[in-house]
N, C-alpha and C positions, 0 to 999 in steps of 0.2 A: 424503535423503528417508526414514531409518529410520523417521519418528515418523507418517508419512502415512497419513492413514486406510487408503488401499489395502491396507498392509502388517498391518493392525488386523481386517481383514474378513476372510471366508469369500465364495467363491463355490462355484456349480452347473456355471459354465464359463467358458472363455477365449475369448476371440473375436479373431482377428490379422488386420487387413490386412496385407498381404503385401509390395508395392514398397517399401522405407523403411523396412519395421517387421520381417519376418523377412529381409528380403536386399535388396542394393542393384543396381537397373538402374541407376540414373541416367544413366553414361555412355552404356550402351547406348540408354536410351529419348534420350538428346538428340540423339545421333548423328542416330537417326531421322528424329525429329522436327524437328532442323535443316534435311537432307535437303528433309524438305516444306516446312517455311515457305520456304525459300529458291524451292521452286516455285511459292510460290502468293504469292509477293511478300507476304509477311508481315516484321516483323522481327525477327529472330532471339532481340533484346537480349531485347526485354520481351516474350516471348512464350514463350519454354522454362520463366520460374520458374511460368506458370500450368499445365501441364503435369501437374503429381503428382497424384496421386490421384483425379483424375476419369477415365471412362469416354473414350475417346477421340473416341468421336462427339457427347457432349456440349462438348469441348475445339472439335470442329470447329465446331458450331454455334452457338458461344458468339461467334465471331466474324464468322457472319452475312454469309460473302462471297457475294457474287453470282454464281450459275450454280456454284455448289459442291456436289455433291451428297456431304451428310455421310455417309449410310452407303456409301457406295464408296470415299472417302478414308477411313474408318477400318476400312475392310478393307482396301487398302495396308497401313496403319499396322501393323494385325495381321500382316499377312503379312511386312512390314520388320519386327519389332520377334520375331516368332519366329526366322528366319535369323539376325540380329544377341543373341547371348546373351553376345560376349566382355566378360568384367571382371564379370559376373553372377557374385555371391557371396553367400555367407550373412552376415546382422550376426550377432557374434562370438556364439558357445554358442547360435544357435537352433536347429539342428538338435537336437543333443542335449538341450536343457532340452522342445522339443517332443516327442520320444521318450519322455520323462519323465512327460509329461500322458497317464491313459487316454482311448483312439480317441473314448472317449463323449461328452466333457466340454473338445474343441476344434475348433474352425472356424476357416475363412480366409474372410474374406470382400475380395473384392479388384474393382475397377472394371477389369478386366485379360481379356478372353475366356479360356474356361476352357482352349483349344488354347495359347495364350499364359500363362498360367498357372501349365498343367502342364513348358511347356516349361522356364519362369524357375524355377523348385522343382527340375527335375534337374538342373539345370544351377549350382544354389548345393547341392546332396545335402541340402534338406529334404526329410523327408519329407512323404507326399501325404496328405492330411488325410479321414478318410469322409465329413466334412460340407464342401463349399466352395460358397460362393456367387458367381457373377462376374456378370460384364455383362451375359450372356446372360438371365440370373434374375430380373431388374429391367425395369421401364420405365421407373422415373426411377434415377437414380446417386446418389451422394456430393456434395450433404450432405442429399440424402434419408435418412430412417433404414431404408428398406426394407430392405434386403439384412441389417442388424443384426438387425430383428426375424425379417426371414427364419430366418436363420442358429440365434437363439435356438430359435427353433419347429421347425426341425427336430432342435434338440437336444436339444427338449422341457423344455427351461426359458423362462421370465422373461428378456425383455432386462433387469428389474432383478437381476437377480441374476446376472450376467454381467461378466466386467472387460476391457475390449476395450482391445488393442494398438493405439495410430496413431499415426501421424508428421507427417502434411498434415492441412492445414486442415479441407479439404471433409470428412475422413474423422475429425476429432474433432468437428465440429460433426454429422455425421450417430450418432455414435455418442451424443454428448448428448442428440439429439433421442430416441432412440430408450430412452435411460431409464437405461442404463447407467455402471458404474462408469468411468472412464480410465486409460490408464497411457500417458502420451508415452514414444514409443520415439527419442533423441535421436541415435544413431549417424550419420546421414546430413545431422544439421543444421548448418551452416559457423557459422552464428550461436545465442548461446544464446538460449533459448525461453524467455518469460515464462510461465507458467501456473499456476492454481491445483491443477492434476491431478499426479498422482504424475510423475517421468521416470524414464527405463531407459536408461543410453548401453549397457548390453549384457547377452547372456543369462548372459554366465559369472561375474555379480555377485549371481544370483539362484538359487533352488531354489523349486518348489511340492511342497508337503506335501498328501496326502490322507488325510481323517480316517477313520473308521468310520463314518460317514454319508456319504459323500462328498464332502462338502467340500472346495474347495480352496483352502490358503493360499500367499502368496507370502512367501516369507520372502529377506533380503538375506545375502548367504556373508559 
């Protein structure tokens, strides 16, 4: 994907969701989440792959059980899903290529409570970003754009001039919505991904450059 526009452009800022795109919960979030559907007679099969990158209580309410009240079950979920962090690690070079980006010029914006959040980031040794946006920050989730233009605004740039990190669905279509450039982050996907957007299977294939205006380029090692 040398020839990709993303690779052509300058940005103002990075923007990362977080589960899938800088570190992988997966087994830990299914664990969980197995946990509950098996309690609430859900089934397991087709029910874990809807699971990524939505807000957890939007996941709850999407399925609309009776006598379920969504915000108590996804504060379980929170509370199961901060205790369970084992196999919680970094996809390869984000720590360090994150390190690499001034504090000014990157965000996390993640469907993930920010307790839960901060937990999954020590727990893969990313480090903790000055700007993050989580669940808490929104009232709609992913693939609302909110949290994207949030994130931009506190950065004090343009969601268009912004190149946001995602992995899930919800989280490239809110990140469209909201005006921004793409870059699929492919490390956690079993199957390849059809897209017109740039991909990344990892950070240690990549470097960002800052110019004397600050700009920032992504260039491939």
């Amino acid at each position: 994907m040398s020839d990709h526009s993303v690779f052509n452009s300058t940005y103002r800022a990075f923007l990362f969701d977080m589960d899938g795109t800088v570190l992988t919960s997966i087994a830990a979030a299914e664990r969980v989440w197995t946990t509950w559907a098996v309690r609430h007679g859900v089934d397991v099969e087709t029910f874990l792959p809807t699971i990524h990158g939505a807000r957890a209580i939007d996941t709850i309410r999407r399925l609309g059980l009776p006598g379920v009240d969504a915000e108590v079950e996804a504060a379980w979920i929170t509370e199961a899903e901060i205790v369970d962090v084992d196999g919680v690690l970094e996809v390869a070079g984000a720590a360090k290529f994150l390190r690499s980006l001034p504090l000014s010029q990157w965000a996390i914006v993640t469907s993930a409570p920010r307790e839960l959040a901060l937990r999954r980031l020590a727990a893969a040794g990313i480090p903790e970003p000055a700007v993050m946006i989580t669940a808490e920050d929104v009232t709609a989730g992913k693939p609302d754009p909110a949290g994207y233009r949030l994130a931009a605004r506190r950065l004090g740039v343009e969601p268009g001039q912004c190149l946001v990190f995602e992995d899930a669905s919800v989280g490239i279509l809110a990140a469209e919505a909201a005006g921004a450039d793409l870059m699929i982050v492919t490390a956690t996907h079993e199957q390849p991904i059809e897209t017109l957007h740039g991909t990344l299977a990892g950070y240690d294939m990549v470097v960002a450059s800052v110019d004397a205006g600050g700009l920032i380029r992504l260039q491939l090692l």
